[in-house]
TORROSE-939601 format. One record per atom (N, C-alpha, C): residue number from 1; residue in one letter; chain; atom name; x, y, z. Coordinates in steps of 0.05 Angstrom, whole numbers. Example, Ala and Ser with C-alpha at 12.3 -4.5 7.8 and 13.67 -1.06 7.14 Angstrom:
REM TORROSE-939601
+-----+------+------+------+--------+--------+--------+
| pos | code | unit | site |   east |  north |     up |
+-----+------+------+------+--------+--------+--------+
|   1 |    a |    A |    N |    264 |   -114 |    156 |
|   1 |    a |    A |   CA |    246 |    -90 |    156 |
|   1 |    a |    A |    C |    264 |    -66 |    156 |
|   2 |    s |    A |    N |    257 |    -45 |    142 |
|   2 |    s |    A |   CA |    273 |    -21 |    143 |
|   2 |    s |    A |    C |    258 |      1 |    157 |
+-----+------+------+------+--------+--------+--------+
//
This chain:
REM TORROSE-939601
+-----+------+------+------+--------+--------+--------+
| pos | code | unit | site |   east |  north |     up |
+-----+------+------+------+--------+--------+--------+
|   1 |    x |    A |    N |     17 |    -24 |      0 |
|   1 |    x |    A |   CA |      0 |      0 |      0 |
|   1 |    x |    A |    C |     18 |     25 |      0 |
|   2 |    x |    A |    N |     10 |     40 |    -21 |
|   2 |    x |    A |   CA |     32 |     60 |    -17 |
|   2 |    x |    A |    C |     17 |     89 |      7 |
|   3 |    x |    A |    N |     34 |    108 |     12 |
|   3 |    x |    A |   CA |     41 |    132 |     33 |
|   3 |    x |    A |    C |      8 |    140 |     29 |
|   4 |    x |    A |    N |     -3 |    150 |     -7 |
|   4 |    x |    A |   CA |    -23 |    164 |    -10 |
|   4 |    x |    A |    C |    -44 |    145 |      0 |
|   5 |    x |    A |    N |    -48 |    122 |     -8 |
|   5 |    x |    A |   CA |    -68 |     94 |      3 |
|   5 |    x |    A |    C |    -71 |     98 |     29 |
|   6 |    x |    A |    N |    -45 |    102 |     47 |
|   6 |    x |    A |   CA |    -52 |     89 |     78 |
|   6 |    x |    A |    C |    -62 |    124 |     86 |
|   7 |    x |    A |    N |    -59 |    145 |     76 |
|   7 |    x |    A |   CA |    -68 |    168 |     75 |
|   7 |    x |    A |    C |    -99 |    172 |     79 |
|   8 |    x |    A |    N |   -105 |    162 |     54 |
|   8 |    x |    A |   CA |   -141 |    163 |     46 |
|   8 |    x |    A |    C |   -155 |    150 |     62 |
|   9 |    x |    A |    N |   -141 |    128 |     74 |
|   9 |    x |    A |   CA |   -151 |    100 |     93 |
|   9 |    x |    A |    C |   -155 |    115 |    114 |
|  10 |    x |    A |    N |   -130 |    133 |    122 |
|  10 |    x |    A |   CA |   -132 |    150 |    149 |
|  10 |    x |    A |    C |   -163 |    169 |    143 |
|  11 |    x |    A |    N |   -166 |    185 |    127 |
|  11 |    x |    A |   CA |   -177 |    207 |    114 |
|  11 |    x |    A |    C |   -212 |    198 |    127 |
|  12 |    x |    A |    N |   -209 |    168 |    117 |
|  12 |    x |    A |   CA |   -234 |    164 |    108 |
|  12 |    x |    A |    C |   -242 |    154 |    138 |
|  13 |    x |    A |    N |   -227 |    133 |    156 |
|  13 |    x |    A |   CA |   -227 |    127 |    178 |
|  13 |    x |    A |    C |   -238 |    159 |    197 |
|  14 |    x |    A |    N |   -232 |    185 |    192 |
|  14 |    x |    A |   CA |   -223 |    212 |    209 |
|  14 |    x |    A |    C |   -256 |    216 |    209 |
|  15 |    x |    A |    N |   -268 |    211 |    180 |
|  15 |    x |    A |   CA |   -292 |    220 |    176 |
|  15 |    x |    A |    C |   -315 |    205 |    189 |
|  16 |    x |    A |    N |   -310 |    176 |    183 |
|  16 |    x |    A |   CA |   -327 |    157 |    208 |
|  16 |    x |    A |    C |   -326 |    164 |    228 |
|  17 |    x |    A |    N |   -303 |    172 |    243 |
|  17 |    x |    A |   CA |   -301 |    170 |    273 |
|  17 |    x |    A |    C |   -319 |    200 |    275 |
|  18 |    x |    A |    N |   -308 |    218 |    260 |
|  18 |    x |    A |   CA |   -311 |    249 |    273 |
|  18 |    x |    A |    C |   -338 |    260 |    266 |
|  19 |    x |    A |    N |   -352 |    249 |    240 |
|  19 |    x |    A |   CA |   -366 |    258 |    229 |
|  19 |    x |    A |    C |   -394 |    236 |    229 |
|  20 |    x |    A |    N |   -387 |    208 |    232 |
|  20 |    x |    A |   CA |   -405 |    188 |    227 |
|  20 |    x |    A |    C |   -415 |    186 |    195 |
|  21 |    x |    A |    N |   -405 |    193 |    175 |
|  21 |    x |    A |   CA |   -393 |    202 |    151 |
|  21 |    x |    A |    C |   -381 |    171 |    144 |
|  22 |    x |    A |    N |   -397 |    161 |    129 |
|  22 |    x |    A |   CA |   -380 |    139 |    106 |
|  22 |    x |    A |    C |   -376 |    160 |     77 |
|  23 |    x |    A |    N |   -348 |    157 |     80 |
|  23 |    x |    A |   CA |   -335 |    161 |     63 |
|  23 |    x |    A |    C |   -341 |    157 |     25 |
|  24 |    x |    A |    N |   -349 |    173 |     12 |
|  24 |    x |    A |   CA |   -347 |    166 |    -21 |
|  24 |    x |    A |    C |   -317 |    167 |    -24 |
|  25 |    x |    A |    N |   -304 |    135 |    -32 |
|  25 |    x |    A |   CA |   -287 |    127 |    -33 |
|  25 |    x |    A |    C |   -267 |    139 |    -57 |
|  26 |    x |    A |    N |   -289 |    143 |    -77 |
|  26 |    x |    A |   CA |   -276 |    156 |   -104 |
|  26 |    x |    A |    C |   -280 |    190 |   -107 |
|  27 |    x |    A |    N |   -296 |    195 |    -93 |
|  27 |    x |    A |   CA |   -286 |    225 |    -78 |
|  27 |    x |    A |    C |   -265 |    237 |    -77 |
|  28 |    x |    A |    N |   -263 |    218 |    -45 |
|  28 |    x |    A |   CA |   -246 |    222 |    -28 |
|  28 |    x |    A |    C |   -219 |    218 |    -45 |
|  29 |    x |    A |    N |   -216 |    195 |    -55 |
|  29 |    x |    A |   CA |   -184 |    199 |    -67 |
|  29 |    x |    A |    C |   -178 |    215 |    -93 |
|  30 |    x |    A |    N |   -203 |    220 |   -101 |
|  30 |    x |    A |   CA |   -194 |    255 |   -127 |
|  30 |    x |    A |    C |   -192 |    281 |   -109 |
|  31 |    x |    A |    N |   -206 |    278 |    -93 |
|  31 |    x |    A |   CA |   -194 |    297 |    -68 |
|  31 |    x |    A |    C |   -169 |    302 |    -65 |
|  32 |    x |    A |    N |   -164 |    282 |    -53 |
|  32 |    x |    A |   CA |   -132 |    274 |    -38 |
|  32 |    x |    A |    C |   -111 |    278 |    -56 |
|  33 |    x |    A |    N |   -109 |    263 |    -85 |
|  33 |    x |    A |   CA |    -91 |    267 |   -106 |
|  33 |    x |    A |    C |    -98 |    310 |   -113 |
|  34 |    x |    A |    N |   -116 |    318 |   -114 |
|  34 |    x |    A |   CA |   -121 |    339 |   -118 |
|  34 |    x |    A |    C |   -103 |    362 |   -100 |
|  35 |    x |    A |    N |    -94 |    351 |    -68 |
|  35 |    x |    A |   CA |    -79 |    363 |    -53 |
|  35 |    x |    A |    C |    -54 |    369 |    -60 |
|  36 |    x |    A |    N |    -48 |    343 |    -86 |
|  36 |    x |    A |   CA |    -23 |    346 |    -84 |
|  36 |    x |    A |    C |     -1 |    343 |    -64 |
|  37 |    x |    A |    N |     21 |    344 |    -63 |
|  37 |    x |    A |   CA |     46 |    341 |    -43 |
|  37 |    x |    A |    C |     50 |    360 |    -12 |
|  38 |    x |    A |    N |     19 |    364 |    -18 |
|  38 |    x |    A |   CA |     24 |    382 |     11 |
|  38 |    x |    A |    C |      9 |    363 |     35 |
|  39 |    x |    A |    N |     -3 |    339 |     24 |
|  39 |    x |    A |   CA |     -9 |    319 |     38 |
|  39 |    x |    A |    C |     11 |    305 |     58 |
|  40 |    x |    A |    N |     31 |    306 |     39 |
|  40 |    x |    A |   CA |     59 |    289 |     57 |
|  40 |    x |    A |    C |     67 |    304 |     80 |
|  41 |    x |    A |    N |     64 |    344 |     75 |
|  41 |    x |    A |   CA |     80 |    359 |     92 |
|  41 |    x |    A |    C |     66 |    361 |    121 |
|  42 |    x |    A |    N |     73 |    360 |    148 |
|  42 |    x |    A |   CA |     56 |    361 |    176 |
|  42 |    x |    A |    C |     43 |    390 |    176 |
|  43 |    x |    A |    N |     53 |    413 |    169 |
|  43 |    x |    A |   CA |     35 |    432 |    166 |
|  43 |    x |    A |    C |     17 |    442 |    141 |
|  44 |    x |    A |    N |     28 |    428 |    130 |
|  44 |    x |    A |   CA |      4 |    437 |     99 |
|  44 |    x |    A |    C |    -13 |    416 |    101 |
|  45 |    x |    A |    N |    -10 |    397 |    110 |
|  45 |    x |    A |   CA |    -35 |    374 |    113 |
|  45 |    x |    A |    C |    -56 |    375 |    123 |
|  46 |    x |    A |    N |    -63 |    400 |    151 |
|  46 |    x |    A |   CA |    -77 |    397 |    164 |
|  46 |    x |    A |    C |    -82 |    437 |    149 |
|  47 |    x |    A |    N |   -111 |    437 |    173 |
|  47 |    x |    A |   CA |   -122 |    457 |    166 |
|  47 |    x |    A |    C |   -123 |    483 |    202 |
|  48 |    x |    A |    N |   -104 |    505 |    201 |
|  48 |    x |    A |   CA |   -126 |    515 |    221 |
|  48 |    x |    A |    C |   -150 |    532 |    216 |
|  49 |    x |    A |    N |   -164 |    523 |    250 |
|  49 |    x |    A |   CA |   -190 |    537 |    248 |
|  49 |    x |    A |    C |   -193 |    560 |    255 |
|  50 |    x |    A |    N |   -172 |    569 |    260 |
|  50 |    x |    A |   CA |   -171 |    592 |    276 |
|  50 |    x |    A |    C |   -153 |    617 |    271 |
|  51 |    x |    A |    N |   -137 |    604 |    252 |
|  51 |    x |    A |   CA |   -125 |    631 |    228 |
|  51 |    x |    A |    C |   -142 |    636 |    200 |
|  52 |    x |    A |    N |   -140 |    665 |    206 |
|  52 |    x |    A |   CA |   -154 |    681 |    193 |
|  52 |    x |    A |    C |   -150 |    672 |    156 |
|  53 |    x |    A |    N |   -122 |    679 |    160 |
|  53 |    x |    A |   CA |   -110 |    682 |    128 |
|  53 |    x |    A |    C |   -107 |    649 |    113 |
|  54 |    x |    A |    N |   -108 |    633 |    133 |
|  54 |    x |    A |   CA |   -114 |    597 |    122 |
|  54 |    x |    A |    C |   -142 |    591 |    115 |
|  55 |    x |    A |    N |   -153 |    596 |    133 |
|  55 |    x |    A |   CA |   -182 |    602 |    110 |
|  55 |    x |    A |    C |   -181 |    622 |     91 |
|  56 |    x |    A |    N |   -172 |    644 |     85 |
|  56 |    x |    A |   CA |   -181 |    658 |     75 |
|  56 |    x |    A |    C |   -164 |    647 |     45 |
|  57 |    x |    A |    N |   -145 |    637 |     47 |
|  57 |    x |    A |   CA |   -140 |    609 |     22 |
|  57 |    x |    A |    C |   -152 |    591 |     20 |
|  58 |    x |    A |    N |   -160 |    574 |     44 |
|  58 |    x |    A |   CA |   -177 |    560 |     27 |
|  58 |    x |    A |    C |   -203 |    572 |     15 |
|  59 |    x |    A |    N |   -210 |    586 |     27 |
|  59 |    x |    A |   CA |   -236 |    599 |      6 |
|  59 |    x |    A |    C |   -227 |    607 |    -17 |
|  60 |    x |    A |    N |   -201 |    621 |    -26 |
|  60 |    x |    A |   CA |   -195 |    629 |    -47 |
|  60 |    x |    A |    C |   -185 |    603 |    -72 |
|  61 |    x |    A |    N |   -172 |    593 |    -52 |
|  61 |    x |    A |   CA |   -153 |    573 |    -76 |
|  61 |    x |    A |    C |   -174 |    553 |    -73 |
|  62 |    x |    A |    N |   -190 |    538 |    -70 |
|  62 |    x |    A |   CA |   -202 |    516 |    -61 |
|  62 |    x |    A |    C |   -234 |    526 |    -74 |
|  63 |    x |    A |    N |   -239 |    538 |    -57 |
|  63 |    x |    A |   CA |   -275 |    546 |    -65 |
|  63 |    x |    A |    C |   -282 |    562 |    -81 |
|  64 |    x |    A |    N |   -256 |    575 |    -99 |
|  64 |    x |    A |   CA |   -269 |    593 |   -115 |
|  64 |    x |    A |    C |   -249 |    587 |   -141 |
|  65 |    x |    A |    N |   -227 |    582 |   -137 |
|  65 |    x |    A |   CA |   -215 |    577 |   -166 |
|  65 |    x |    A |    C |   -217 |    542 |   -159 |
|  66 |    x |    A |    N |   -211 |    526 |   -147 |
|  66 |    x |    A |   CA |   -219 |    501 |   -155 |
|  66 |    x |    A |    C |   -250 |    493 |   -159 |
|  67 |    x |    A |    N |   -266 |    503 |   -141 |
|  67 |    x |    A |   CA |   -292 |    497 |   -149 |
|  67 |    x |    A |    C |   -312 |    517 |   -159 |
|  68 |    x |    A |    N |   -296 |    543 |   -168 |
|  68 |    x |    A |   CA |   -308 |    551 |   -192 |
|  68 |    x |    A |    C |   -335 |    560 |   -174 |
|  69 |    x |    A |    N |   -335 |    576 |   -140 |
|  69 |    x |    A |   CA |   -357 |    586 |   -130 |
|  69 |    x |    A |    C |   -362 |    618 |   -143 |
|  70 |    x |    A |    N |   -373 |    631 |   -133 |
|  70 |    x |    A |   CA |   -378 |    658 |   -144 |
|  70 |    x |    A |    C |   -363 |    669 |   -110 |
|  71 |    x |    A |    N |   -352 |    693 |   -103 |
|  71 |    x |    A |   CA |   -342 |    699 |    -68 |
|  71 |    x |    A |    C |   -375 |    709 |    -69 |
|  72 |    x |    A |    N |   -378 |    700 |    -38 |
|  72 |    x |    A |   CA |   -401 |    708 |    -33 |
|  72 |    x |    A |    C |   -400 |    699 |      9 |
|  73 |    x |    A |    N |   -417 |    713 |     13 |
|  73 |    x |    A |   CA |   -415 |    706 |     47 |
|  73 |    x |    A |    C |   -423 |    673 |     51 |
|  74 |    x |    A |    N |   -437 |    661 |     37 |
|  74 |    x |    A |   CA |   -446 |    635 |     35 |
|  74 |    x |    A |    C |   -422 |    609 |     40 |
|  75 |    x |    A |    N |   -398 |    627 |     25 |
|  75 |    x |    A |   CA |   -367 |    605 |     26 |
|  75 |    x |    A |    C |   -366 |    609 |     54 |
|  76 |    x |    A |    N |   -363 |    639 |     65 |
|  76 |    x |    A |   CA |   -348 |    637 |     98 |
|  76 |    x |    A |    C |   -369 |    616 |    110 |
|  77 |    x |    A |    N |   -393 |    621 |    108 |
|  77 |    x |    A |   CA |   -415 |    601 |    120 |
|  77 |    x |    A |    C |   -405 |    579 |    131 |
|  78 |    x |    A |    N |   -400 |    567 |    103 |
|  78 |    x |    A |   CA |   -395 |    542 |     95 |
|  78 |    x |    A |    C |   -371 |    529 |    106 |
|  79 |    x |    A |    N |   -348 |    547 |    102 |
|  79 |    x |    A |   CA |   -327 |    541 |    124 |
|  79 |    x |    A |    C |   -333 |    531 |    156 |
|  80 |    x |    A |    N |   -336 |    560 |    160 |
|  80 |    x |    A |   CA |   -354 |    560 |    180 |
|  80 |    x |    A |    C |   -364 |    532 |    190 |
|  81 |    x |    A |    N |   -392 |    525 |    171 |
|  81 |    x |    A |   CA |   -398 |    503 |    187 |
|  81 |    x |    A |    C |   -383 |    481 |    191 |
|  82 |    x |    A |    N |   -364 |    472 |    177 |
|  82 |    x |    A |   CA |   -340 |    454 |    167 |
|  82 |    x |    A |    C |   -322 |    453 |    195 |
|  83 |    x |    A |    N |   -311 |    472 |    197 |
|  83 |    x |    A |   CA |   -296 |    478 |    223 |
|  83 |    x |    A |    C |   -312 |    473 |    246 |
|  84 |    x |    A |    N |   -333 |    476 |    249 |
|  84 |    x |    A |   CA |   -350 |    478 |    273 |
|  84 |    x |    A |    C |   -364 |    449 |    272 |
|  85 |    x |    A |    N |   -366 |    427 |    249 |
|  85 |    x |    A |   CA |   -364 |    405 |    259 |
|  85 |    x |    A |    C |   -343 |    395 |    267 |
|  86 |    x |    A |    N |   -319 |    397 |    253 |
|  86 |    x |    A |   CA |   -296 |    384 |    260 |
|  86 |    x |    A |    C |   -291 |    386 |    297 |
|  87 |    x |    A |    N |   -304 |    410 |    295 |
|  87 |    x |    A |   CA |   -297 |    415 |    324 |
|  87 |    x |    A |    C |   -264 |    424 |    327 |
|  88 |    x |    A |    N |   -282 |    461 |    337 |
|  88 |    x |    A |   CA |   -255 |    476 |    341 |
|  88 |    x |    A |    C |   -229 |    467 |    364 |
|  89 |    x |    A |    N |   -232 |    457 |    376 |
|  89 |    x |    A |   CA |   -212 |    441 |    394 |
|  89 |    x |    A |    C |   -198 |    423 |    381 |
|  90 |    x |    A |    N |   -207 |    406 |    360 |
|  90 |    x |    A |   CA |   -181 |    391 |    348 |
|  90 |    x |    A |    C |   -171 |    401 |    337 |
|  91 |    x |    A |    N |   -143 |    397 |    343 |
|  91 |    x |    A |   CA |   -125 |    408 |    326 |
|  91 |    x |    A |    C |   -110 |    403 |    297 |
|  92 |    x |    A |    N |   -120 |    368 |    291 |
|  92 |    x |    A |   CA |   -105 |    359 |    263 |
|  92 |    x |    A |    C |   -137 |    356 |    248 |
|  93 |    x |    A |    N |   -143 |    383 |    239 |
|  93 |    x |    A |   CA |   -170 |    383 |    214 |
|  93 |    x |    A |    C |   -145 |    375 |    188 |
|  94 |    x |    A |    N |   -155 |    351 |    178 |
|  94 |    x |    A |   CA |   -144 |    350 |    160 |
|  94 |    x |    A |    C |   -148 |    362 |    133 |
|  95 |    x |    A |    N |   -135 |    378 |    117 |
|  95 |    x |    A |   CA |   -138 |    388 |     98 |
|  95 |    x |    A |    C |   -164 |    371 |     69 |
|  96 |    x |    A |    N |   -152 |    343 |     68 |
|  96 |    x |    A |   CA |   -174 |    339 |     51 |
|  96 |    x |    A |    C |   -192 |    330 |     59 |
|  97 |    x |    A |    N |   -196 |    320 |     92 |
|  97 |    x |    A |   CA |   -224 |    325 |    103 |
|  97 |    x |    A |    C |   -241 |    350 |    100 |
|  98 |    x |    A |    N |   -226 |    365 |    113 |
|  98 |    x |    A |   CA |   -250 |    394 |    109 |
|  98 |    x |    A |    C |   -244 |    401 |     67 |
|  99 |    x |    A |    N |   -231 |    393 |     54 |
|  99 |    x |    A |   CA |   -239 |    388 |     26 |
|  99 |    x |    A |    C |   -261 |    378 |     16 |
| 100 |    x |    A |    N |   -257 |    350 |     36 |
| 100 |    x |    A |   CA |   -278 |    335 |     24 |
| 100 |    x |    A |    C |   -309 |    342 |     32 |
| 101 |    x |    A |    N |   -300 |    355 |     54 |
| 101 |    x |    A |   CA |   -329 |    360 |     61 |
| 101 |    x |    A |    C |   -343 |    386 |     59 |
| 102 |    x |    A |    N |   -329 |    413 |     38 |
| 102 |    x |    A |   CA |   -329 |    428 |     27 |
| 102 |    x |    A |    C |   -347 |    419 |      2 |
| 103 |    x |    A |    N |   -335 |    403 |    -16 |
| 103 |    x |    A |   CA |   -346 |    388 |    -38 |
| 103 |    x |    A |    C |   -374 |    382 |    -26 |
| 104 |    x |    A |    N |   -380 |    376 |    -13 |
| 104 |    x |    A |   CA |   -397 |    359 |     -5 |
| 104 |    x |    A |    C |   -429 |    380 |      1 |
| 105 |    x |    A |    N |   -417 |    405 |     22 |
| 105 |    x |    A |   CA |   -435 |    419 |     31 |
| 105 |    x |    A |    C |   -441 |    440 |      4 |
| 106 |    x |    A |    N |   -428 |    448 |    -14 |
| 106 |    x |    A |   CA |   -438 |    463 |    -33 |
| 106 |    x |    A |    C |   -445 |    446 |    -65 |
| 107 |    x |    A |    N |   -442 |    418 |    -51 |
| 107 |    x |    A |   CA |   -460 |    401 |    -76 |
| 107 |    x |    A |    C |   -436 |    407 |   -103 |
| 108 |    x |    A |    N |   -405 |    406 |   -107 |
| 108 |    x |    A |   CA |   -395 |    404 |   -127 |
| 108 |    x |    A |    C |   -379 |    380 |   -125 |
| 109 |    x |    A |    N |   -392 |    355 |   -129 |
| 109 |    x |    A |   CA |   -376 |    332 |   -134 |
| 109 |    x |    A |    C |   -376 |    334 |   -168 |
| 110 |    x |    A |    N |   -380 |    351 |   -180 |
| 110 |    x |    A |   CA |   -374 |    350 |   -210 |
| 110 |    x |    A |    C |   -350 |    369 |   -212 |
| 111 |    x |    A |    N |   -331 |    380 |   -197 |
| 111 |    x |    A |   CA |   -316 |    406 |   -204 |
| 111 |    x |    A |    C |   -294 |    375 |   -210 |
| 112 |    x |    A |    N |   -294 |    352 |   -198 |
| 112 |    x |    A |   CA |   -283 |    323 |   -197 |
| 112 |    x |    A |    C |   -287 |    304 |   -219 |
+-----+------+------+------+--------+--------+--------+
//
């Protein structure tokens, strides 16, 4: 099994536990390949919830040039709610978790 495999396995395992969330398997790993090599790195992997300017990329790089949103207060929302399931106390939000579940709350499993 390679690094990205036991990755998605983690990914998908994070979502059961945290979310009660079975995982869309083929999603989840165009997701993950979609991260690119910042998967491997300990701080680009994960997401905080609590810096301003890390959301304020992912809304940019993520929700508006990857999935092609219009900016609108609806994205912060949506973060928003994302972070606030994960639950602001943990500290490893994994990046293509709150991806995946970005995808998920604004209904673009086709931007995939």
């Amino acid at each position: 099994m390679s690094k990205r495999d036991e990755l998605i396995v983690k990914y998908a395992a994070d979502l059961k536990e945290k979310f009660g969330v079975t995982a869309d398997m083929d999603l989840l790993t165009k997701v993950t390949i979609g991260c690119g090599p910042s998967i491997y790195n300990a701080d680009s992997s994960t997401v905080s919830g609590s810096n301003d300017a890390e959301l304020a990329t992912v809304k940019n790089n993520f929700l508006i040039k990857k999935l092609g949103l219009k900016d609108s207060p609806d994205l912060d929302k949506g973060i928003e709610a994302v972070m606030e399931k994960y639950g602001k106390s943990n500290r490893n939000k994994y990046r293509v978790v709150v991806y995946y579940l970005l995808v998920k709350h604004f209904k673009k499993e086709s931007a995939y």
